[in-house]
C-alpha atoms as an extended CHARMM CRD file, in Angstrom:
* protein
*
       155  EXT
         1         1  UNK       CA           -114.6450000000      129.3860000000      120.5890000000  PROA      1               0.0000000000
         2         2  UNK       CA           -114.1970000000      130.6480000000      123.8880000000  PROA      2               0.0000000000
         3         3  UNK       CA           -115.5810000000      127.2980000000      126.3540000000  PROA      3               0.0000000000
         4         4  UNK       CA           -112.3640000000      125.8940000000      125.0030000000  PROA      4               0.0000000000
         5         5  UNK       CA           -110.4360000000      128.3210000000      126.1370000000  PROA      5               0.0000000000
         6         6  UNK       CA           -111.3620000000      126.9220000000      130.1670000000  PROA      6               0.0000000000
         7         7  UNK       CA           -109.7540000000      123.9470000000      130.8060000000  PROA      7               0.0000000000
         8         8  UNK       CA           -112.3900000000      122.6620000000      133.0320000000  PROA      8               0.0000000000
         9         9  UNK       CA           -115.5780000000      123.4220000000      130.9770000000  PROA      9               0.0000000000
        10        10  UNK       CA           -113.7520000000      122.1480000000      127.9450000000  PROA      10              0.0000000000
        11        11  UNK       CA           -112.7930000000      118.6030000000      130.2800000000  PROA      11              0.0000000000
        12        12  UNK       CA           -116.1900000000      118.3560000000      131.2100000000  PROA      12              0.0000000000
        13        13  UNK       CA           -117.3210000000      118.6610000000      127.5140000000  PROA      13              0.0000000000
        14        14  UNK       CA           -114.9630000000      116.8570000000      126.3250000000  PROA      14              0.0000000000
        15        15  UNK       CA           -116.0460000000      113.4060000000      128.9510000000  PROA      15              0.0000000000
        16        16  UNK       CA           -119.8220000000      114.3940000000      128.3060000000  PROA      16              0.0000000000
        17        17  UNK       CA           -119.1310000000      113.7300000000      124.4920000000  PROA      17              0.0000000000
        18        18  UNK       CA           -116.8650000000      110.5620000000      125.2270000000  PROA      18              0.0000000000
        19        19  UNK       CA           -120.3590000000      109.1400000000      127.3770000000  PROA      19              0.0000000000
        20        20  UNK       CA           -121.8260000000      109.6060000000      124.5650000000  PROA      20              0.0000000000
        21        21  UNK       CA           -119.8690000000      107.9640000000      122.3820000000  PROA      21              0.0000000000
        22        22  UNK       CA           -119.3420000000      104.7530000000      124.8470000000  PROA      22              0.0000000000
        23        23  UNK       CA           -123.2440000000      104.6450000000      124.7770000000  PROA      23              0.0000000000
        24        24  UNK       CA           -124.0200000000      104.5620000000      121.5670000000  PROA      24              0.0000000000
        25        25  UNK       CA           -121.1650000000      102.0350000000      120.6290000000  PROA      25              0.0000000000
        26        26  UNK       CA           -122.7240000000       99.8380000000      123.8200000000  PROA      26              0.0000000000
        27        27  UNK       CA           -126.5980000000      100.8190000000      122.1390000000  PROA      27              0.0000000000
        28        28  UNK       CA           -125.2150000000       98.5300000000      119.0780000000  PROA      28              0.0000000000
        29        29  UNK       CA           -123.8490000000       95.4360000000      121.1090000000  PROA      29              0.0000000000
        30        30  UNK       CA           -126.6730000000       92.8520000000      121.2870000000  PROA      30              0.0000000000
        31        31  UNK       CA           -127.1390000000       91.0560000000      123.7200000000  PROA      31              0.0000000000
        32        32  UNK       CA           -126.7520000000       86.8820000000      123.2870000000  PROA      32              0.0000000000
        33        33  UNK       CA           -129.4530000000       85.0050000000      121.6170000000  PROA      33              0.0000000000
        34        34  UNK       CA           -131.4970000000       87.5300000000      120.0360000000  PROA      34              0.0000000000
        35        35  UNK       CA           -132.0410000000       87.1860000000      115.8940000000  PROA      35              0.0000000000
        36        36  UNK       CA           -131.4010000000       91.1030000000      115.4160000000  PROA      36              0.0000000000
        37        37  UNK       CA           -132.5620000000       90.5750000000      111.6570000000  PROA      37              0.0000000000
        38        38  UNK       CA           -136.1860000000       89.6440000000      112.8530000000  PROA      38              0.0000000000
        39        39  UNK       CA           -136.0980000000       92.7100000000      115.8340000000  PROA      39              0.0000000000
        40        40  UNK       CA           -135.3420000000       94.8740000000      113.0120000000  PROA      40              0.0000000000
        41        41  UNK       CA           -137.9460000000       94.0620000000      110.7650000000  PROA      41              0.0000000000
        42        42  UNK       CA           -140.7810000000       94.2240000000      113.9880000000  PROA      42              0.0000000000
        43        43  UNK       CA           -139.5740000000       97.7950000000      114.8320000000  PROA      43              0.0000000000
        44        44  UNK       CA           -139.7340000000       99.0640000000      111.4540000000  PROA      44              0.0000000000
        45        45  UNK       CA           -143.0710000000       97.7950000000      111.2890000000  PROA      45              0.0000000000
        46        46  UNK       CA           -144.5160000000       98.9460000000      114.2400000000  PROA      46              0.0000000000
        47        47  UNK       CA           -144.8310000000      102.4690000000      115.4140000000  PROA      47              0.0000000000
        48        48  UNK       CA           -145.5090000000      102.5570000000      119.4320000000  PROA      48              0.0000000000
        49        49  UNK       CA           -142.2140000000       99.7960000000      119.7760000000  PROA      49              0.0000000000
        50        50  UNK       CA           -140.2100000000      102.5660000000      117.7500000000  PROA      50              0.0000000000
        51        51  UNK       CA           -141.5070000000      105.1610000000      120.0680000000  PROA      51              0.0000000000
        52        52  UNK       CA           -140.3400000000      103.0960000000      122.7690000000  PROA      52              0.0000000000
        53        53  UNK       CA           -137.0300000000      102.3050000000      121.1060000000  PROA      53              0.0000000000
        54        54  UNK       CA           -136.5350000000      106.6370000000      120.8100000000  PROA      54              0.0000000000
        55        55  UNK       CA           -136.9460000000      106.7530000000      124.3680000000  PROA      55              0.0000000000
        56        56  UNK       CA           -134.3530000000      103.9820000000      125.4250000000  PROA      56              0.0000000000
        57        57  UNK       CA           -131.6680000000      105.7080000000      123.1540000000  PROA      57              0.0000000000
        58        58  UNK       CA           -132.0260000000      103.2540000000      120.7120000000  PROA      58              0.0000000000
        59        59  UNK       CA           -130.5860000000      100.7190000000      122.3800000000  PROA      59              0.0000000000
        60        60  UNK       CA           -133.8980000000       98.7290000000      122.3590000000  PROA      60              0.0000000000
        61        61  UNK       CA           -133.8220000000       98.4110000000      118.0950000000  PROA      61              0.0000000000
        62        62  UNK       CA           -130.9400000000       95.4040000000      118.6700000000  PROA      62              0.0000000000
        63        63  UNK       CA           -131.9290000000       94.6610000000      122.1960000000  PROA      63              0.0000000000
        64        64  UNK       CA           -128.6720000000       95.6570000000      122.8940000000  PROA      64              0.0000000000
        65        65  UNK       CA           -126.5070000000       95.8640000000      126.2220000000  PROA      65              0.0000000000
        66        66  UNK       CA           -127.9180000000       99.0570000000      127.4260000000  PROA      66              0.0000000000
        67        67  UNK       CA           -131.6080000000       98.4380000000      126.0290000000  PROA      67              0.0000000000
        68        68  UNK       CA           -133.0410000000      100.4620000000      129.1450000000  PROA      68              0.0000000000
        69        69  UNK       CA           -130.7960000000      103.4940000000      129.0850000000  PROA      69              0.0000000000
        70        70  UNK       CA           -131.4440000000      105.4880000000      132.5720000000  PROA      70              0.0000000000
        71        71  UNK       CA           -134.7120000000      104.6320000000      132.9940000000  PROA      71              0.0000000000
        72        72  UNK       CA           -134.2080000000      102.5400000000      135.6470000000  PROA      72              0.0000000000
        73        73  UNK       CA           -132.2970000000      105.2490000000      137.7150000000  PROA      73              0.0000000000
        74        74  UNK       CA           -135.2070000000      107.7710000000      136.7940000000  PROA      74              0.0000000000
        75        75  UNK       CA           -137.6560000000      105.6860000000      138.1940000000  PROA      75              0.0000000000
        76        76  UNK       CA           -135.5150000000      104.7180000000      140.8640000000  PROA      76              0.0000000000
        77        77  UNK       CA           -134.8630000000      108.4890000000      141.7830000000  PROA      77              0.0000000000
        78        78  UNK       CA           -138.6080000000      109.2150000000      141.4870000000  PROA      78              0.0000000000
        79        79  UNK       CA           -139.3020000000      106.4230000000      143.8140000000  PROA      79              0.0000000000
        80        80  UNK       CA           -136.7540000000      107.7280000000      146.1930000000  PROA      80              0.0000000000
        81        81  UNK       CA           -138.3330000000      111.1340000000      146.4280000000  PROA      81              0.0000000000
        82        82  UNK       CA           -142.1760000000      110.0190000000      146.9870000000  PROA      82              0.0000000000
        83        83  UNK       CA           -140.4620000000      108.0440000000      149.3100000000  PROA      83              0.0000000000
        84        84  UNK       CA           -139.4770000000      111.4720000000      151.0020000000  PROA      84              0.0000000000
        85        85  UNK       CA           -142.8480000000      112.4080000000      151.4860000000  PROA      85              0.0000000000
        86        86  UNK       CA           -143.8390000000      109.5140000000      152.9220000000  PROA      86              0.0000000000
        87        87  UNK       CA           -140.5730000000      108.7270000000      155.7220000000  PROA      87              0.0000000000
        88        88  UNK       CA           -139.5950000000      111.8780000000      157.7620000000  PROA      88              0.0000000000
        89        89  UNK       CA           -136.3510000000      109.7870000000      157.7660000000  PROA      89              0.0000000000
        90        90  UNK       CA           -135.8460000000      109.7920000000      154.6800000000  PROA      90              0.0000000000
        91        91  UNK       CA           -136.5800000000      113.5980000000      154.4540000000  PROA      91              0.0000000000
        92        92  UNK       CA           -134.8540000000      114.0230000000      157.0170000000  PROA      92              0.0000000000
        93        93  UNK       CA           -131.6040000000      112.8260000000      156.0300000000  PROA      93              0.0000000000
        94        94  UNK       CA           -131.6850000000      114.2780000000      152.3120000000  PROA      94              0.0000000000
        95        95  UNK       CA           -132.3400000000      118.3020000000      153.6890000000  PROA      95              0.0000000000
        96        96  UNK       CA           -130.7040000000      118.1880000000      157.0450000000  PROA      96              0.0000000000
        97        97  UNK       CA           -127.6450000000      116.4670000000      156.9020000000  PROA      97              0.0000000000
        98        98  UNK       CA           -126.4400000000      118.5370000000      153.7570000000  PROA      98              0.0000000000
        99        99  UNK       CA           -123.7620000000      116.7750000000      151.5190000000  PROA      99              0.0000000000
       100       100  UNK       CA           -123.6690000000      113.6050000000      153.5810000000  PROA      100             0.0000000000
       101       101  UNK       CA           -127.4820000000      113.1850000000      153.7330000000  PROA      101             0.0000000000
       102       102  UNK       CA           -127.4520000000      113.8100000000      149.9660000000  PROA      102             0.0000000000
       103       103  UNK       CA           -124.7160000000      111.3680000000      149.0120000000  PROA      103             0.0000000000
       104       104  UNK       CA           -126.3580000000      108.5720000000      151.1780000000  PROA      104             0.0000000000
       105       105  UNK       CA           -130.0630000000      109.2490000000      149.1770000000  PROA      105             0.0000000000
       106       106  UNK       CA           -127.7420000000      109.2140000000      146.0560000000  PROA      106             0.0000000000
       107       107  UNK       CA           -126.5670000000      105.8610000000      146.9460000000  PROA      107             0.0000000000
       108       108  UNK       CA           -129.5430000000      104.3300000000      147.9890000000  PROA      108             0.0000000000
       109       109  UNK       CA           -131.0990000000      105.2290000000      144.9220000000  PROA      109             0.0000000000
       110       110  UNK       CA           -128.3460000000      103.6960000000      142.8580000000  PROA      110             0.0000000000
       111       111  UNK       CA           -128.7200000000      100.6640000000      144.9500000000  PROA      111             0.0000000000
       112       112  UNK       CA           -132.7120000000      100.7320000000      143.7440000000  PROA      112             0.0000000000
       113       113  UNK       CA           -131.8570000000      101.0070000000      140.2160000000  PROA      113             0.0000000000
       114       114  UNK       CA           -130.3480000000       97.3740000000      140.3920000000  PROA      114             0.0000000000
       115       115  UNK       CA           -133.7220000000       95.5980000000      140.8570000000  PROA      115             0.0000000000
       116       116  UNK       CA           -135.4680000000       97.9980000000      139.0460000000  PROA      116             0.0000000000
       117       117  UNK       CA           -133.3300000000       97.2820000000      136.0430000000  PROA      117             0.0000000000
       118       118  UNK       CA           -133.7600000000       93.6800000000      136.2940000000  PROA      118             0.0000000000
       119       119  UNK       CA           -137.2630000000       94.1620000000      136.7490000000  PROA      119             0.0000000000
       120       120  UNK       CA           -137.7390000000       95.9640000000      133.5220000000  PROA      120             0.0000000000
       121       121  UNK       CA           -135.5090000000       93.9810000000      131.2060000000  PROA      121             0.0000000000
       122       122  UNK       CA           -137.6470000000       90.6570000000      132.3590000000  PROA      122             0.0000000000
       123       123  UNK       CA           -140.7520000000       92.9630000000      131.2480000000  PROA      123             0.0000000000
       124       124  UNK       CA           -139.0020000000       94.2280000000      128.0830000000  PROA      124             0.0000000000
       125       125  UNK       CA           -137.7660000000       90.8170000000      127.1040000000  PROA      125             0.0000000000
       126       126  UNK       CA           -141.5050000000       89.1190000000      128.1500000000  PROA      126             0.0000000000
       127       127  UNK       CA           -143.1880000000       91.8940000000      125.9580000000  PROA      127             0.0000000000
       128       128  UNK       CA           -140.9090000000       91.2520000000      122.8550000000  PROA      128             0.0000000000
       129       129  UNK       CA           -141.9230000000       87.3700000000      123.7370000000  PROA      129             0.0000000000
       130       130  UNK       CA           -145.3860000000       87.8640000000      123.5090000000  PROA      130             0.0000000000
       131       131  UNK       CA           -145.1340000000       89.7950000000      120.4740000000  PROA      131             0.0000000000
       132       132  UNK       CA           -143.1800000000       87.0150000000      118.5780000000  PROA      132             0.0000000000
       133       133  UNK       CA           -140.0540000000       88.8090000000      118.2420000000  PROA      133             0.0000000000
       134       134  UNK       CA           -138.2430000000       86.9290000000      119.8750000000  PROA      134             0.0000000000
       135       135  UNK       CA           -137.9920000000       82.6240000000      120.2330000000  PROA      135             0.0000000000
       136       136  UNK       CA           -138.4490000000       80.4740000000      123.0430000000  PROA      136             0.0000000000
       137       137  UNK       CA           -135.3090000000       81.3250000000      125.5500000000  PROA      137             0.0000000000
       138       138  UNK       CA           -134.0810000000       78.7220000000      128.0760000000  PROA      138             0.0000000000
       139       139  UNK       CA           -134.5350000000       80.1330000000      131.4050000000  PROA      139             0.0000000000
       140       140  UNK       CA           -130.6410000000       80.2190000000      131.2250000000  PROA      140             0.0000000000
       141       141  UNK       CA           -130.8550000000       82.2830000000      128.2600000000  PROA      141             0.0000000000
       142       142  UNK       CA           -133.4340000000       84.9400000000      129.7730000000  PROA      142             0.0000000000
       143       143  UNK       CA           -130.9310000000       84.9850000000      133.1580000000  PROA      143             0.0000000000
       144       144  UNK       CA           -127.7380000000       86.1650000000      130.8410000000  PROA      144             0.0000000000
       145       145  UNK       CA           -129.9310000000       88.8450000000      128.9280000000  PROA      145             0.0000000000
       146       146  UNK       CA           -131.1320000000       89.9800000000      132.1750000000  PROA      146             0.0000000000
       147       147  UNK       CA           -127.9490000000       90.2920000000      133.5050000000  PROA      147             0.0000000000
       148       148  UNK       CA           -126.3160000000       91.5300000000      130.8880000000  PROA      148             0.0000000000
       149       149  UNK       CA           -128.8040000000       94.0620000000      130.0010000000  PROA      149             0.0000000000
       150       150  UNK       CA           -128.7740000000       94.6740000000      134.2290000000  PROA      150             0.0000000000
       151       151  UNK       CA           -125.3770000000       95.3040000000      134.0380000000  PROA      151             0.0000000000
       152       152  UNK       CA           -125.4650000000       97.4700000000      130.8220000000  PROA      152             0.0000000000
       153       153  UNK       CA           -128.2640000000      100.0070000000      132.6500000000  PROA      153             0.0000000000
       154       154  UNK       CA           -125.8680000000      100.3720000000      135.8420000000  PROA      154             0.0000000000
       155       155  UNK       CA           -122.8560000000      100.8790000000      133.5060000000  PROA      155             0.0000000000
């Protein structure tokens, strides 16, 4: 095939496919004190929480470490460019200050995703609660999954 033949497209191929990889080994880590037996047998009976599990990657199916995929950041980057609209600074800085201006809405966007991840594992976690799927979790319990699952998002 030729695109092996560039050593730069195939590199970039080749660490696209290794992403890949990493994320679907992390998409079948669980995270602590969830009875993966019992999430199993609630997403193979219902069909909107498989839906849901299709569009986080699968990493939802084991409430595993990277349960959200890049939702977070999508919602974070969405937020950022209403946000554009709505600050002339913010404008501003993304179209007039070229590279610099874009790296600096990059980042702050990146910084967004951090709550925003946290946010939405609590709500994941609180909707799998209220859907029996999972036990009663010590408030220590729901801090490490939302950590972890934080942590797994940003990764």
């Amino acid at each position: 095939m030729q695109v092996f033949k560039v050593r730069e497209l195939r590199n970039k191929i080749l660490f696209i496919v290794g992403l890949l990889v990493v994320f679907r080994l992390a998409a079948n880590i669980p995270v602590p004190g969830v009875d993966v037996a019992q999430l199993k047998n609630f997403f193979d009976s219902n069909q909107l929480f498989g839906l849901l599990n299709m569009f986080s990657g699968g990493g939802l199916a084991n409430i595993s470490i990277v349960l959200l995929g890049v939702g977070p950041y999508i919602t974070a980057s969405i937020i950022m460019q209403l946000l554009t609209m709505i600050i002339p600074r913010l404008e501003q800085i993304y179209k007039e200050e070229g590279e610099a201006g874009r790296q600096k809405f990059n980042m702050w966007t990146r910084w967004i995703t951090v709550p925003l991840a946290a946010m939405q594992t609590f709500a994941m976690i609180s909707l799998l609660r209220s859907q029996q799927v999972l036990g009663e979790l010590s408030p220590f319990n729901m801090f490490v999954i939302i950590v972890v699952a934080t942590a797994g998002t940003i990764f």
